[in-house]
C-alpha positions as CSV (number, residue, x, y, z in Angstrom):
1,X,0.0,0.0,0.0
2,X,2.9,2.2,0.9
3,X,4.5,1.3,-2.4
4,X,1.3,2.3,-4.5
5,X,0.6,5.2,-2.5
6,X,4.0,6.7,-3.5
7,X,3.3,6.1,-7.1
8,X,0.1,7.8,-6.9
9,X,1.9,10.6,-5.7
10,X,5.1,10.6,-8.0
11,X,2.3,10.3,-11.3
12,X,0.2,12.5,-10.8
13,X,1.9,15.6,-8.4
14,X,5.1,17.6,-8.6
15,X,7.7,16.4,-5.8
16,X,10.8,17.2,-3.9
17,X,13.5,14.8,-3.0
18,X,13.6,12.9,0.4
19,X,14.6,10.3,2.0
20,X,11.9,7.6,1.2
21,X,12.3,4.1,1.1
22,X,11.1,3.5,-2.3
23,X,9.7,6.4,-4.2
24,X,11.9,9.4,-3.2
25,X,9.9,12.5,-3.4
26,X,6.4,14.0,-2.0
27,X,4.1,16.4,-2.7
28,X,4.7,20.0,-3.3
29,X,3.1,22.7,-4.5
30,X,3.9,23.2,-8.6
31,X,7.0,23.9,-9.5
32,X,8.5,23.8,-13.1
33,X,9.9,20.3,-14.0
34,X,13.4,21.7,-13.8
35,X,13.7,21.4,-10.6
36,X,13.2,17.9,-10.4
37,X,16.6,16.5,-10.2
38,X,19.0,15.0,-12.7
39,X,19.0,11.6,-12.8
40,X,19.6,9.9,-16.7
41,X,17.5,6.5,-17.3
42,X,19.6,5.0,-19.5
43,X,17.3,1.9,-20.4
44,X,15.1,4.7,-23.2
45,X,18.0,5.3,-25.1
46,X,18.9,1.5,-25.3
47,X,15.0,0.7,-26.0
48,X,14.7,3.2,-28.2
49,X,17.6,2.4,-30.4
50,X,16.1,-1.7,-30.4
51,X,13.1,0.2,-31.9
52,X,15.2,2.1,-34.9
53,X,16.6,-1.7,-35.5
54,X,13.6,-3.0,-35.9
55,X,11.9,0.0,-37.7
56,X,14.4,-0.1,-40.1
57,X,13.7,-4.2,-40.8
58,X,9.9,-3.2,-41.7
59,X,11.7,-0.2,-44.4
60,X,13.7,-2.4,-45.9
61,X,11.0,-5.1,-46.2
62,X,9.5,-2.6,-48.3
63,X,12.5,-2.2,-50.7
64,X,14.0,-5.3,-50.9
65,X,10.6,-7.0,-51.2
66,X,8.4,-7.6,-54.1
67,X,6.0,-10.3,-53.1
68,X,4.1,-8.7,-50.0
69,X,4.8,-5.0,-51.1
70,X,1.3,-3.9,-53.5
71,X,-0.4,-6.1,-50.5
72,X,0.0,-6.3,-47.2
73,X,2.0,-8.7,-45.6
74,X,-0.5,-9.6,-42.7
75,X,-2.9,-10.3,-45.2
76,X,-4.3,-14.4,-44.0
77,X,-5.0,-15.1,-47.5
78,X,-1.5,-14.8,-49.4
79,X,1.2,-14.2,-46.3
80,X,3.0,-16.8,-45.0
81,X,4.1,-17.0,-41.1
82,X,7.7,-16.1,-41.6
83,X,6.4,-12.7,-43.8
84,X,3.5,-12.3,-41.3
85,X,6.0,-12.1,-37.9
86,X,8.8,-10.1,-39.6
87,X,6.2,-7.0,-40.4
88,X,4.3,-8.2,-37.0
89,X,7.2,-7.2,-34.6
90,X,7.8,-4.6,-36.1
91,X,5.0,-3.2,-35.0
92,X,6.5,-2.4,-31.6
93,X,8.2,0.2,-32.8
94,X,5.6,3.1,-33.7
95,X,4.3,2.5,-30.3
96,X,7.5,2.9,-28.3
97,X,8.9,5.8,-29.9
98,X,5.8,7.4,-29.5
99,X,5.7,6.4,-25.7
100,X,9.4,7.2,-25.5
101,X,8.6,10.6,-27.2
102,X,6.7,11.3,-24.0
103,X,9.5,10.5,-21.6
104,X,11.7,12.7,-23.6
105,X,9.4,15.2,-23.3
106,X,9.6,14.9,-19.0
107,X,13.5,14.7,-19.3
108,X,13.7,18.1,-21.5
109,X,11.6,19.9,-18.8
110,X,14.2,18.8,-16.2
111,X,16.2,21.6,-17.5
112,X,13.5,24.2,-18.8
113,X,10.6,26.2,-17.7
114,X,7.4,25.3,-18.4
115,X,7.4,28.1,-21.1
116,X,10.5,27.0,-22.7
117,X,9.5,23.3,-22.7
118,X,6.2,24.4,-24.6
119,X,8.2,26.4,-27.2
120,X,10.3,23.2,-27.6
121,X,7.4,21.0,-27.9
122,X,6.3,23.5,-30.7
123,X,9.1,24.2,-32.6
124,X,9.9,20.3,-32.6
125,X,6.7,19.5,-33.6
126,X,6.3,21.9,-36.8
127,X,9.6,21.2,-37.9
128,X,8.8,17.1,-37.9
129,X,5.4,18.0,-39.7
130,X,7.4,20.0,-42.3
131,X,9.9,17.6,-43.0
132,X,7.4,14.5,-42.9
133,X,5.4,16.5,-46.1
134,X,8.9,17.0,-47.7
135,X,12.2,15.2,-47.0
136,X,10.6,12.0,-46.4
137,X,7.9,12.1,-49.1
138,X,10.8,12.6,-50.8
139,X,12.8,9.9,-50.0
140,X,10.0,7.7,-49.8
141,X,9.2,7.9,-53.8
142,X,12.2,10.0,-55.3
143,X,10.3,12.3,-56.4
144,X,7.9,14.3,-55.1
145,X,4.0,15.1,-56.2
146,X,2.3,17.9,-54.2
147,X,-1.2,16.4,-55.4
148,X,-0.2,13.3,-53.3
149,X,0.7,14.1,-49.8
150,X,0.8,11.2,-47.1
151,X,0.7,11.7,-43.3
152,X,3.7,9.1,-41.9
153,X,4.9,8.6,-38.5
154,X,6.9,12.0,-38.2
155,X,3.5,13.7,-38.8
156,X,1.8,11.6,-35.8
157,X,4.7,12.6,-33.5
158,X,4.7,16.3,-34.5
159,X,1.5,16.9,-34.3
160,X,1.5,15.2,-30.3
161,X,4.5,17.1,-29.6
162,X,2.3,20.5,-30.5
163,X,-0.5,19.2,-28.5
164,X,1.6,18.7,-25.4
165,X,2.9,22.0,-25.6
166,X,-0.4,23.0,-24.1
167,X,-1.4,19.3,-22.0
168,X,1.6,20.9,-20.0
169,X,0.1,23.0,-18.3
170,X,-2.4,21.2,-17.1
171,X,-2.7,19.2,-13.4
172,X,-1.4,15.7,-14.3
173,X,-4.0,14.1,-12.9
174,X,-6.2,15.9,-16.2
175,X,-2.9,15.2,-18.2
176,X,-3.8,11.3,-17.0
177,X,-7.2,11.2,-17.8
178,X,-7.2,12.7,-21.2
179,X,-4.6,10.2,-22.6
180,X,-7.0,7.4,-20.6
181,X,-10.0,8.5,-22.9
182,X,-7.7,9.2,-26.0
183,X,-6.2,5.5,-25.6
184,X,-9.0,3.2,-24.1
185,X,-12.2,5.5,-25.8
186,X,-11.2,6.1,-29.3
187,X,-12.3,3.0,-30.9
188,X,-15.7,3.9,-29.8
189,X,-15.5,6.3,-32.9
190,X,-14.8,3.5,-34.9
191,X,-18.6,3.7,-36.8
192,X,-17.9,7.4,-37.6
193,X,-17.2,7.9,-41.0
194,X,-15.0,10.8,-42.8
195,X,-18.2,11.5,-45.4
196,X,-20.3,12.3,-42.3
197,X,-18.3,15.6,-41.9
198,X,-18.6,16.3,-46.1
199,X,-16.2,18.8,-47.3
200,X,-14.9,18.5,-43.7
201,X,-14.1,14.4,-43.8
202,X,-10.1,15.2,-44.3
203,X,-10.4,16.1,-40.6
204,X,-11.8,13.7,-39.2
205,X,-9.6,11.5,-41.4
206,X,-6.3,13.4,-39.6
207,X,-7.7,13.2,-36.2
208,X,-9.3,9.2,-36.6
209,X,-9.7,7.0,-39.4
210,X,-7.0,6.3,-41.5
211,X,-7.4,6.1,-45.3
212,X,-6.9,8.4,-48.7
213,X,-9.2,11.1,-48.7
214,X,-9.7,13.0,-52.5
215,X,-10.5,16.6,-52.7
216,X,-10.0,16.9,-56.8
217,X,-6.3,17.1,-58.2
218,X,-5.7,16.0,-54.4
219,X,-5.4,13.3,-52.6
220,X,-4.2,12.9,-48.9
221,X,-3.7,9.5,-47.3
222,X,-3.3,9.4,-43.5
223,X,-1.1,6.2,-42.7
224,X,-1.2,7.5,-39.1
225,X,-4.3,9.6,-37.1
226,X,-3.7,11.5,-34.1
227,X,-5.8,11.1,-31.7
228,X,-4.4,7.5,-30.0
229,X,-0.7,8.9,-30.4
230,X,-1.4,12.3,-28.6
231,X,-2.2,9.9,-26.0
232,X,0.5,7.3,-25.6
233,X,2.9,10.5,-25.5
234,X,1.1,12.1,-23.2
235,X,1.4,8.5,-21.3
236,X,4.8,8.6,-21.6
237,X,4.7,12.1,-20.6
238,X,3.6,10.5,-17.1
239,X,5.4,7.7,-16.9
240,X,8.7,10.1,-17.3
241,X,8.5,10.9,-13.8
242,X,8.9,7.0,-12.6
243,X,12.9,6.7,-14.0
244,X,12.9,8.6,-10.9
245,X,12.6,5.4,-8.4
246,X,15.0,3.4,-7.6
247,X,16.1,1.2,-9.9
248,X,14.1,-2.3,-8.0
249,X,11.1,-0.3,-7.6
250,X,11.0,0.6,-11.3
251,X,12.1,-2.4,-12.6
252,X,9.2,-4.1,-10.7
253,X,6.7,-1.4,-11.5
254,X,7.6,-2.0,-15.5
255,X,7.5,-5.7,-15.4
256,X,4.3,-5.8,-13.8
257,X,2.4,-2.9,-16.0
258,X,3.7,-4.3,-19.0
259,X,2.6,-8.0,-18.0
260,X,-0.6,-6.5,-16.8
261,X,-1.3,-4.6,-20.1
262,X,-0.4,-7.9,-22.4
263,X,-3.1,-9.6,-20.1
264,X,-5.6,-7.0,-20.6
265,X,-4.8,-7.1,-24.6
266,X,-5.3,-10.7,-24.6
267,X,-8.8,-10.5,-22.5
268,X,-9.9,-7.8,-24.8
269,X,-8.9,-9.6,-28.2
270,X,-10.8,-12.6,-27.0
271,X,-13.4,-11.4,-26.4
272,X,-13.7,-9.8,-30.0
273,X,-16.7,-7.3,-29.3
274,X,-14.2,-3.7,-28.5
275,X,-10.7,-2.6,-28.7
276,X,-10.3,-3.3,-32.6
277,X,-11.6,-2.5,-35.7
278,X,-11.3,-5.9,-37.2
279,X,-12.4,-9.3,-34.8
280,X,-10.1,-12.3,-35.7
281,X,-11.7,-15.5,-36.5
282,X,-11.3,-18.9,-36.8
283,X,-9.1,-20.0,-40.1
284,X,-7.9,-22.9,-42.1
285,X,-5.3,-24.0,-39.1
286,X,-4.9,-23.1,-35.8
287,X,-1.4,-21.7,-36.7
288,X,-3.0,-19.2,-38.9
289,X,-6.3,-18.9,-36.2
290,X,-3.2,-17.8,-33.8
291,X,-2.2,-14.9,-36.9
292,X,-5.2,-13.8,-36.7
293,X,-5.5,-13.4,-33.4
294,X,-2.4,-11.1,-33.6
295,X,-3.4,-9.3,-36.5
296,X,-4.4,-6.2,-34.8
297,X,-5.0,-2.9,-36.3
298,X,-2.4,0.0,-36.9
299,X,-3.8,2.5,-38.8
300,X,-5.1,3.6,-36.4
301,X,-3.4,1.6,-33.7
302,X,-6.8,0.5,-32.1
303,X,-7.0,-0.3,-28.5
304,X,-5.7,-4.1,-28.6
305,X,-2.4,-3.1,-30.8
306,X,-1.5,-0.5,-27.8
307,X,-2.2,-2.7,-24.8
308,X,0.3,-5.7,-26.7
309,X,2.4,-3.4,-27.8
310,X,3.2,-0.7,-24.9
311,X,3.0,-3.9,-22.7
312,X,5.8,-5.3,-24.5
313,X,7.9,-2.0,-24.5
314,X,7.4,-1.5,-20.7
315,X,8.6,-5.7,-20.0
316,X,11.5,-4.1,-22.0
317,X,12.2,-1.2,-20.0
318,X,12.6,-3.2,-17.2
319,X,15.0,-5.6,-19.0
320,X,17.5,-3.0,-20.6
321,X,17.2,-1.4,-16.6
322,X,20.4,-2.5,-16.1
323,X,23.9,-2.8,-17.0
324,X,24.0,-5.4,-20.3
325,X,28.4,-4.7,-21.4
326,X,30.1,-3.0,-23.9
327,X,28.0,-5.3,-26.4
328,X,24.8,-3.4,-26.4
329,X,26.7,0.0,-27.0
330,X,25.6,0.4,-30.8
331,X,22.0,-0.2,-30.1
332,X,22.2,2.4,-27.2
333,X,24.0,4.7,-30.3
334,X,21.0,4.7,-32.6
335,X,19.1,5.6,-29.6
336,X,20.9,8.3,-28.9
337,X,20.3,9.7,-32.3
338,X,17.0,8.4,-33.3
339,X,16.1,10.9,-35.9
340,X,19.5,11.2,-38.0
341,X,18.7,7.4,-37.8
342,X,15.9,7.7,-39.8
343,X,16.8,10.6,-42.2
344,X,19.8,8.5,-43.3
345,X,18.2,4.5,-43.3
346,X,15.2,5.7,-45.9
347,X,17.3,7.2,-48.7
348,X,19.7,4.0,-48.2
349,X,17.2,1.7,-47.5
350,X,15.8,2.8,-51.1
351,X,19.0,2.6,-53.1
352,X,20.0,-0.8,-52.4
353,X,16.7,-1.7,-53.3
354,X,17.1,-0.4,-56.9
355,X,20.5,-0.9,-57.4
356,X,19.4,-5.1,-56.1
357,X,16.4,-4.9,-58.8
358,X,18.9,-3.6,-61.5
359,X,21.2,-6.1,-61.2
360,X,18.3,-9.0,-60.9
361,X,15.7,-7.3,-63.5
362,X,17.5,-4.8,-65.0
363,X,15.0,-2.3,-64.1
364,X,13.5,-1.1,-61.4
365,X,11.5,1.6,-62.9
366,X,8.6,1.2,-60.5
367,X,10.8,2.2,-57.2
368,X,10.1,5.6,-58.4
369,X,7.2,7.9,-58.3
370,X,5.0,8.8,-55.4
371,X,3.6,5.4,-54.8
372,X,6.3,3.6,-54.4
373,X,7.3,1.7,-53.1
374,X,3.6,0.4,-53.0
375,X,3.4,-0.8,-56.7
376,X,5.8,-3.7,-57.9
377,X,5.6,-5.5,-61.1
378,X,4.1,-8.5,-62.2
379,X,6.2,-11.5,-62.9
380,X,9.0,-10.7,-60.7
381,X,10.1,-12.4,-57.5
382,X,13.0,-12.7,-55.2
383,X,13.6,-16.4,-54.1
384,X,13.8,-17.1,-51.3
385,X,11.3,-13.8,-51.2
386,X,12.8,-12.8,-47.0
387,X,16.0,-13.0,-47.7
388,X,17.0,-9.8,-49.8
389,X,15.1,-8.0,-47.2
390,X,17.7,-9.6,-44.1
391,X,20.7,-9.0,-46.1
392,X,19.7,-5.8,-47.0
393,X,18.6,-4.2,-43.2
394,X,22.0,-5.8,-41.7
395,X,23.9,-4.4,-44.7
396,X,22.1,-1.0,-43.9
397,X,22.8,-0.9,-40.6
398,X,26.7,-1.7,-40.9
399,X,26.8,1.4,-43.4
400,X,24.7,3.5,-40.8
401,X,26.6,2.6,-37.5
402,X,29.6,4.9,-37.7
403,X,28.0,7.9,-38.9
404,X,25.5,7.5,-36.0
405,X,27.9,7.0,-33.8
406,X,30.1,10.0,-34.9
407,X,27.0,11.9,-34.5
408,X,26.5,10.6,-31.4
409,X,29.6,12.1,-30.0
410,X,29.4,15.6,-32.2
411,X,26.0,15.9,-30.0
412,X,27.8,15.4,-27.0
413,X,30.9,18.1,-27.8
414,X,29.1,20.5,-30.0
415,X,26.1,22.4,-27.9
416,X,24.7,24.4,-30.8
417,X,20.9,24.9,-31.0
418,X,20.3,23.3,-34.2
419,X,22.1,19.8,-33.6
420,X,18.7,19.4,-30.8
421,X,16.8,19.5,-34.4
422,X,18.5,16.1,-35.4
């Protein structure tokens, strides 16, 4: 009781250090976040770098692939489980950095006013939205079509970083209950459609249902609606403020939430009525009944895809809680530097995919253009169909290590104002 008492307190009020057992700081009145003391959790940076690893296996899946590009790779009627697993765990990643996002968020207002944190939170999150609508439609295609434009992952986390520029300010206790709604309520809105809204749909397209909306010459697909990510970094937002225990005590407190949250996924999924947009069912073997029982929605992550996947991200934190050797140091390195990561895997990513369908095909004319890489040709196959993908993300992430980790360090020596931006 003690114990969950002085998690109540550390969530959801502002603190100052003493000498508890367990948690280590009470009540105060509210102060800005930089006074809470400095005290690095190490584990997010290692986490989050496992997440750019794995992110950057689903991108090169969509280069170095052909079969289960033009459709989707958890698709029960022509995956296969090898194809259906390496997009499936992939999945974590979205989630995670997301949640991660949050924490990064608490740790920045260590060292800032609540003002300063707010203009950070804003200034982050346009320049993300900006460069998600250019640099990475861009990279994605090759080209770039402003009668196309495609809201990514970099859009979801800009546009959550803008809205916590304001959830700061509020009590957390309203911060907690507004990313409760936003994560366990949205897929009440599920039977909403975008046409209900008419020349308004696009919005309700940004802010829930995922899908290409036309408005003539114009079409905008959302890969990735707001609303459930506003909350998971608002989550993580909260959750910030428990790398402040004690090492056992969080360890113990992220090992049980994460176990409890997998349970509740697996409760929810059974009993197929809420908590995702599409119910599994029973299929031509139990192997691929068990698929379907995984195949949870993304876009937008519905309630069951959060609850497996945060689950599974908070098991982690407590794992990487601790001291692992000299081993783990490159994945810690991409987690350092998360977003000249991802800036320098996609444009890679793409050109070893050409340059593999050149020397295969001879061609590899439909890598370009603002669908790709969602259109591949007829006739054309890579056998065995995983294993370009494999060679290819391990290939790309030899090439990307040392300029990551030379990054790394210049962010360490070199405290200009613009290196924050990558």
């Amino acid at each position: 009781m003690d114990r969950l008492k002085s998690f109540m307190h550390v969530i959801f009020f502002p603190f100052k250090k003493v000498g508890a057992t367990h948690a280590v700081y009470k009540v105060s009145d509210e102060p800005d976040l930089k006074a809470i003391p400095q005290s690095r959790f190490l584990a997010l940076d290692t986490l989050r770098g496992l997440c750019m690893i794995v992110m950057a296996l689903d991108h090169a899946r969509d280069f170095f692939s052909l079969g289960y590009v033009s459709s989707s790779p958890t698709d029960l009627a022509v995956t296969t489980p090898m194809v259906f697993f390496t997009r499936w765990i992939t999945h974590i990643a979205p989630a995670t950095f997301v949640l991660l996002a949050g924490m990064g968020i608490f740790f920045a207002g260590r060292r800032r006013t609540r003002k300063e944190l707010a203009i950070l939170c804003l200034t982050r999150g346009f320049w993300l939205v900006l460069l998600d609508q250019t640099l990475i439609h861009f990279y994605w295609s090759f080209s770039y079509n402003a009668h196309y434009l495609s809201f990514s992952v970099l859009w979801a986390i800009g546009i959550s970083m803008i809205a916590m520029a304001g959830l700061i300010y509020l009590p957390r206790k309203w911060v907690a209950v507004i990313a409760g709604i936003m994560i366990l309520g949205h897929n009440a809105l599920d039977g909403i459609c975008p046409e209900a809204f008419g020349p308004f749909r696009l919005l309700w397209g940004i802010l829930h249902v995922s899908g290409v909306q036309t408005y003539g010459e114009y079409n905008f697909n959302v890969f990735y609606p707001v609303i459930p990510w506003i909350g998971v970094m608002a989550a993580g937002y909260l959750l910030g403020r428990v790398t402040q225990f004690e090492c056992e005590f969080r360890r113990k407190f992220f090992l049980r939430s994460g176990i409890l949250l997998i349970i509740a996924g697996v409760i929810i999924r059974s009993i197929n009525i809420y908590g995702d947009l599409h119910p599994w069912s029973i299929q031509k073997t139990p192997l691929y009944t068990f698929l379907s029982f995984l195949n949870v929605t993304k876009y937008p992550p519905s309630l069951v895809f959060l609850l497996f996947f945060l689950g599974i991200s908070m098991v982690l934190l407590c794992l990487l809680d601790r001291h692992w050797g000299s081993w783990i140091k490159p994945v810690k390195i991409f987690g350092e530097v998360p977003f000249f990561f991802y800036i320098l895997h996609l444009p890679l990513y793409h050109i070893g995919g050409m340059l593999l369908a050149l020397a295969c095909f001879g061609k590899a004319n439909w890598m370009l253009g603002y669908y790709a890489p969602k259109i591949s040709p007829e006739g054309l196959s890579y056998i065995p169909s995983l294993l370009p993908t494999y060679v290819g993300w391990i290939c790309g992430l030899l090439i990307i290590y040392p300029l990551c980790k030379k990054f790394a360090k210049l962010k360490v020596t070199k405290r200009s104002w613009w290196i924050s931006y990558l």
